[in-house]
C-alpha positions as CSV (number, residue, x, y, z in Angstrom):
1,X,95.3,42.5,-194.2
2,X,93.0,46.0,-193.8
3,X,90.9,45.7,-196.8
4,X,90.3,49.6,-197.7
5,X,89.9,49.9,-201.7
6,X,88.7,48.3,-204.3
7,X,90.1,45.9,-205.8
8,X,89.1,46.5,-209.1
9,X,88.6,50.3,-209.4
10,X,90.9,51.3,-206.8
11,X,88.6,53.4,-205.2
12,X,87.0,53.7,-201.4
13,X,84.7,50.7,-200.5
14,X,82.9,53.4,-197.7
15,X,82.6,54.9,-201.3
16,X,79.2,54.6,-203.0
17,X,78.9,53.1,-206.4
18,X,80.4,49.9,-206.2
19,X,78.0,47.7,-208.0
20,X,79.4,47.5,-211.1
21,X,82.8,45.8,-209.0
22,X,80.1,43.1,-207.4
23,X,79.6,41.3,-210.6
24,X,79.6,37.5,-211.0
25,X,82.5,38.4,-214.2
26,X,84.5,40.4,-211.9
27,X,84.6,37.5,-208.9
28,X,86.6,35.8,-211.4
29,X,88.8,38.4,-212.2
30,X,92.3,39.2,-210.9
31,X,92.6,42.3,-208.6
32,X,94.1,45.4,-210.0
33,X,94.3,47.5,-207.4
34,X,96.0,47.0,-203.8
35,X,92.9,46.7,-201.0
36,X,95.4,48.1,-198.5
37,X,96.5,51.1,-200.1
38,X,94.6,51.4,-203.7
39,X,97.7,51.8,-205.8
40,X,97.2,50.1,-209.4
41,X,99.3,46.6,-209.1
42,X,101.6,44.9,-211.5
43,X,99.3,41.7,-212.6
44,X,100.3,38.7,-214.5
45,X,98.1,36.2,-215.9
46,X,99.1,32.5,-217.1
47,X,97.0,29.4,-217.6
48,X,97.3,28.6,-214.3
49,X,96.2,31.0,-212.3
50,X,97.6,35.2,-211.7
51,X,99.5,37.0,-209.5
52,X,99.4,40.8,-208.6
53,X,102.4,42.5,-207.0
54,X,101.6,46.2,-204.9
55,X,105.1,48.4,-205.0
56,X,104.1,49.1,-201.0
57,X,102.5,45.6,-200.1
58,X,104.1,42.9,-201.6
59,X,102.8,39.9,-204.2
60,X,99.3,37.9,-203.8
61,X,98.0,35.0,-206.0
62,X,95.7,33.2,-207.0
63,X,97.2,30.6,-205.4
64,X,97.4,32.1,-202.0
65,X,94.3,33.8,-202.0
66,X,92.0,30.0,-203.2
67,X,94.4,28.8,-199.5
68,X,93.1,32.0,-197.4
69,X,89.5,32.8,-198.9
């Protein structure tokens, strides 16, 4: 995966003014926005955990990414 964007604003991570996305509130957040492409992602939370579906990349989790990170 070519992490690009932001997660959480969508916008460059070259990009300064990123701080307020490297919060200890926003680690525990679900992503928003696609790292590969920055497009705003269709998220759904439960009580168990979230997923995030890109239109271009396909579906993470939170599932998938406690497994991988």
């Amino acid at each position: 995966m070519n992490t690009t964007y932001c997660v959480h604003c969508g916008g460059l991570l070259s990009a300064p003014g990123h701080e307020a996305c490297r919060t200890p509130r926003t680690a525990l957040e679900p992503p928003r926005y696609c790292s590969e492409c920055g497009r705003r992602m269709v998220v759904q939370v439960t009580p168990s955990g979230w997923s995030a579906r890109c239109s271009r990349h396909g579906e993470t989790s939170s599932m998938s990414s406690a497994t991988t990170g």
